[in-house]
C-alpha positions, -999 to +999 in steps of 0.1 A: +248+123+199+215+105+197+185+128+190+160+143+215+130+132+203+106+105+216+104+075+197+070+087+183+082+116+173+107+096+151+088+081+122+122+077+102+134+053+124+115+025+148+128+016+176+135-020+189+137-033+224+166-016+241+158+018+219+184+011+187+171+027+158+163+001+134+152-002+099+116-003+094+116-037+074+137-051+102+128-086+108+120-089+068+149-105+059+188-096+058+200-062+051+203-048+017+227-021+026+205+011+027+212+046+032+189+039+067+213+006+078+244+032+063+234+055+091+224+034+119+255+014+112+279+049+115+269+048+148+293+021+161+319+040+146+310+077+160+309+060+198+344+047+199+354+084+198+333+092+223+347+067+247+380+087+235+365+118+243+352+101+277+384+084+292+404+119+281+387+148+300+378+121+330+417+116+333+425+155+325+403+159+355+420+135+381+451+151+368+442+183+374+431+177+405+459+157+418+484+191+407+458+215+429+475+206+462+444+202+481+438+181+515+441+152+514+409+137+526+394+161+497+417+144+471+404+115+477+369+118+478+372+134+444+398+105+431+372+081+445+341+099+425+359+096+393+369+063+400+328+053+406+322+074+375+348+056+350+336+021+367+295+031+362+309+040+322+328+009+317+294-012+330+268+007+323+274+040+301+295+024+274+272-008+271+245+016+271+259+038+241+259+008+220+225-014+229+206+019+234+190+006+263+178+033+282+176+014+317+214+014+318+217+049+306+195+066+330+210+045+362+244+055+346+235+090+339+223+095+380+256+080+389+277+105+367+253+134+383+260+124+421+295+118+416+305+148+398+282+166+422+307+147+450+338+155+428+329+196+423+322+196+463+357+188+470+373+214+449+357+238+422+382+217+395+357+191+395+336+214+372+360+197+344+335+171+351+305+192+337+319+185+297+317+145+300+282+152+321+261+174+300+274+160+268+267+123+275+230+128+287+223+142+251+241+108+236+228+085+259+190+096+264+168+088+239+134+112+250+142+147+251+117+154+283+145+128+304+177+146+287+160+180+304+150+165+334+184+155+338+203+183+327+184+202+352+194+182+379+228+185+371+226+222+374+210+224+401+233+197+419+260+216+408+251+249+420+246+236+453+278+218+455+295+247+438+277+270+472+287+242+493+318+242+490+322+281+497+298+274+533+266+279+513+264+315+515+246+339+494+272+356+479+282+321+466+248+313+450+247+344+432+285+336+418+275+299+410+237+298+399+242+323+367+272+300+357+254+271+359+223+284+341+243+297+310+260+265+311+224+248+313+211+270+284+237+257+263+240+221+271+197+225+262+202+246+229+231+223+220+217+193+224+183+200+208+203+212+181+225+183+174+192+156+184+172+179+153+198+178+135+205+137+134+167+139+133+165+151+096+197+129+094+181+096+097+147+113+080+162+114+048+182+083+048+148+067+051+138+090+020+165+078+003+161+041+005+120+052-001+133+063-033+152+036-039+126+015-032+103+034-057+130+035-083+135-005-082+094-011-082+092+013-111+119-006-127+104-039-123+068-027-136+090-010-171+108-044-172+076-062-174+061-035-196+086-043-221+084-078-217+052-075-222+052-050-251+082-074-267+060-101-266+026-087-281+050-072-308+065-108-313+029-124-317+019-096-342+053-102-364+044-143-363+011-139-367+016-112-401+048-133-409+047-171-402+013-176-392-001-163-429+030-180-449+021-214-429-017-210-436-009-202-472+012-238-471-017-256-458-040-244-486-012-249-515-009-281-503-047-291-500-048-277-537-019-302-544-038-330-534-066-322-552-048-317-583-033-352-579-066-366-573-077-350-607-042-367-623-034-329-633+004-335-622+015-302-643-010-287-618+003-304-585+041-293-591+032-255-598+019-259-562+041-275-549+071-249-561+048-222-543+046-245-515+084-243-516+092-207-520+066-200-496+083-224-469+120-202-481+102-169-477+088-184-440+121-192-432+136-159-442+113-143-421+118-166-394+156-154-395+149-123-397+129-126-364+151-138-344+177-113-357+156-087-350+164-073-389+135-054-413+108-074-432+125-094-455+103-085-486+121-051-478+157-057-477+171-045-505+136-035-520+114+000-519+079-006-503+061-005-535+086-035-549+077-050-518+039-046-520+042-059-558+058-090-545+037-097-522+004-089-544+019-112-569+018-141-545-011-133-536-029-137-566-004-168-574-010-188-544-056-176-541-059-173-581-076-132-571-067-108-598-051-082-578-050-044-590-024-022-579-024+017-579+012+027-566+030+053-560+059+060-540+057+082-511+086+106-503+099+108-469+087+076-451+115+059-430+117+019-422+091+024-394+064+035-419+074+011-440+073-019-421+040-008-406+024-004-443+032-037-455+023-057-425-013-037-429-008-049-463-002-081-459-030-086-430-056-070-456-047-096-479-046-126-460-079-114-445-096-112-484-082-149-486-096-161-454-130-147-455-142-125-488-148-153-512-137-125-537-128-123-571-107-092-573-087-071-551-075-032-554-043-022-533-036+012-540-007+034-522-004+072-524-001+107-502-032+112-487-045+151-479-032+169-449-039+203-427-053+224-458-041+202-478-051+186-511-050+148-526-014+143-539+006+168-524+025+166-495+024+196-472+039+195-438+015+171-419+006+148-449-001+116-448+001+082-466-029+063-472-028+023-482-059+011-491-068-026-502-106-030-516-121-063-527-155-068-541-160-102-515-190-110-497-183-077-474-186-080-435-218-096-418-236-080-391-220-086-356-188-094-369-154-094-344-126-082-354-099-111-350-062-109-335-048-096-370-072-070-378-066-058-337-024-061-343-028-039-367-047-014-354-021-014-326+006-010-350-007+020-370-021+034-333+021+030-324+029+049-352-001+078-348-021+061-382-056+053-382-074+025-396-111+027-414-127-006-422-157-008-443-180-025-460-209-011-477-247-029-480-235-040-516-209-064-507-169-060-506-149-046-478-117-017-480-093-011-454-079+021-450-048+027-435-033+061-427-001+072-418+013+105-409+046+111-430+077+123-410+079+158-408+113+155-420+105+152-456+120+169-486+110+197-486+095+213-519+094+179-533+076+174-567+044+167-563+041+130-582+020+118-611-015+105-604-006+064-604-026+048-636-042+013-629-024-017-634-029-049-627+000-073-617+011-097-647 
């Protein structure tokens, strides 16, 4: 059953040529096996049964009328309108019921009116007629004013062949035109029914593949989110990792060379063995990398062991004392970590690049938070890393380069904040805040205030 709507009042489904419903994208390329083609497709398989149902009441009716024992001459004039009726299916009907094309279907449909009109004339049996008739102008029309028009006409035919076959008088009428206008009332409420009904049928299989659709576009713009994402994360880790170990190379070995230019070999091997365990510690990180493990400076090691490593370098490979104010902070997990000493080391490398300065302070500790107070560590606290040198400070108009910018991003990932200043006097500090996991110890003793200490 094919629904009574017009084509414009179909916006599920277009409609090609002969009237098939089609997929919208038709013509785009070959089918992807949607819930829309699932349901067009169904269609081939639904009409074989109605051929079944077709062939069987048309032959129940010959039948039928063959065991009535009536003249002759009126057996076969009905014989002879269900023959024209099986023929006009087999040509036109069936072909009809699969290309949708709507020519054949209304020349088949006027056929099957006429000669059940012809068959019902010749004996009242041929009112078996009427369930093959009604039925198939619902399945084969595809514009509900033409499936009323028809129906109609049916009725109407039929009530006149049903009073002509009694002498067309008005006692007959009365008998025939209510039975045909209930049956006309149902065929109509039926059919409107079962068109609305394959209506909403075909409506959301086009939902569905819309969703689909949706699903597989928001998929592909996650996809390259997170390549995206992957790969800004990649260029931070190389730039905080690799990047600063290569740069530190560079300037170890331009110090090298200048120490062999001043004969001070003594001089030139001590840079070269940082030049060395520099290149190990690149290639550790370079591992770890690819292996997607922690920082290597914390495998194995607490933060503050890592920061001390990593200040001690420092002020082996730039010859900047380096002051450190530590103390460790309970309840941060690998994330905070990591984040902290990549700030850390991005500080450091930045006092290298660009202070000119003579000392540095990196100091680590609970910061203050809601009502809080320095050094405890209420719900809400947070850890503060802060690395102050006493450099040339920042000019005016300065930009912030791609480290300084990575690692606001990876502070901003993990909800921290990042102060950098630099007061008219000279030097620069960079604050770095974290929140600490809410997750703590709780009631955790509060810890020492951290003495100076300068790394030996």
């Amino acid at each position: 059953m094919t629904t009574a709507e017009s084509p414009v009042d179909r916006p599920a489904t277009e409609r090609a040529a002969g009237g098939r419903p089609v997929h919208p994208a038709a013509g785009q390329g070959p089918s992807t096996g949607s819930a829309l083609d699932s349901f067009e497709s169904s269609w081939d398989h639904v009409v074989v049964w109605w051929d079944v149902g077709f062939y069987v009441v048309v032959l129940l009716s010959a039948v039928a009328l063959l065991l009535a024992g009536i003249e002759p001459d009126r057996l076969a004039l009905a014989l002879g309108a269900i023959g024209v009726i099986l023929l006009a299916y087999t040509f036109l009907g069936r072909p009809a019921a699969r290309n949708r094309d709507q020519r054949l279907a209304v020349s088949y449909l006027l056929i099957l009116i006429v000669a059940t009109d012809v068959a019902v004339i010749q004996n009242q049996l041929g009112t078996f007629l009427l369930f093959v008739a009604f039925t198939q102008i619902w399945m084969l029309s595809e514009r509900r004013w033409v499936s009323l028009a028809l129906s109609t006409l049916l009725a109407v035919g039929t009530t006149l062949a049903l009073t002509a076959a009694s002498g067309f008088s008005r006692e007959a009428l009365t008998r025939a035109a209510p039975q045909m206008g209930v049956a006309l009332a149902f065929s109509i409420l039926l059919g409107i029914w079962v068109g609305q009904t394959m209506l909403q049928t075909a409506r959301h299989a086009q939902l569905v593949d819309d969703l689909n659709a949706a699903q597989a576009e928001l998929g592909a713009v996650h996809h390259a989110a997170g390549v995206a994402a992957e790969r800004e994360r990649m260029a931070r880790e190389i730039h905080d990792t690799l990047a600063q170990g290569f740069t530190s190379i560079v300037m170890l070995a331009q110090a090298a060379s200048a120490d062999l230019d001043r004969d001070d070999v003594g001089a030139a091997r001590d840079r070269l063995a940082l030049v060395e365990t520099t290149a190990r510690d690149n290639l550790a990180d370079a591992r770890s990398l690819v292996t997607a493990f922690s920082p290597v400076p914390l495998q194995g090691a607490t933060l503050v062991e890592a920061i001390e490593r990593l200040a001690g370098r420092f002020e082996d490979e730039s010859g900047v004392a380096v002051t450190l104010r530590l103390s460790v902070v309970p309840g941060l997990g690998s994330a905070e970590d990591v984040v902290l000493l990549r700030s850390a080391q991005e500080a450091l490398a930045n006092v290298r690049r660009h202070a000119q300065a003579s000392s540095v302070v990196v100091s680590l500790g609970e910061g203050a938070g809601p009502g809080g107070r320095e050094g405890s560590a209420p719900d809400g606290a947070t850890v503060v890393l802060e690395v102050t040198d006493d450099g040339r400070g920042l000019g005016p108009g300065v930009v912030e380069g791609f480290g300084l910018r990575g690692m606001r991003e990876r502070v901003a990932e993990g909800e921290g904040t990042v102060r950098v200043l630099s007061p008219p006097g000279g030097g620069t500090s960079v604050r770095v805040e974290l929140p600490v996991p809410a997750d703590h110890p709780a009631g955790a003793p509060p810890h020492p205030a951290p003495l100076p200490r300068s790394h030996p």
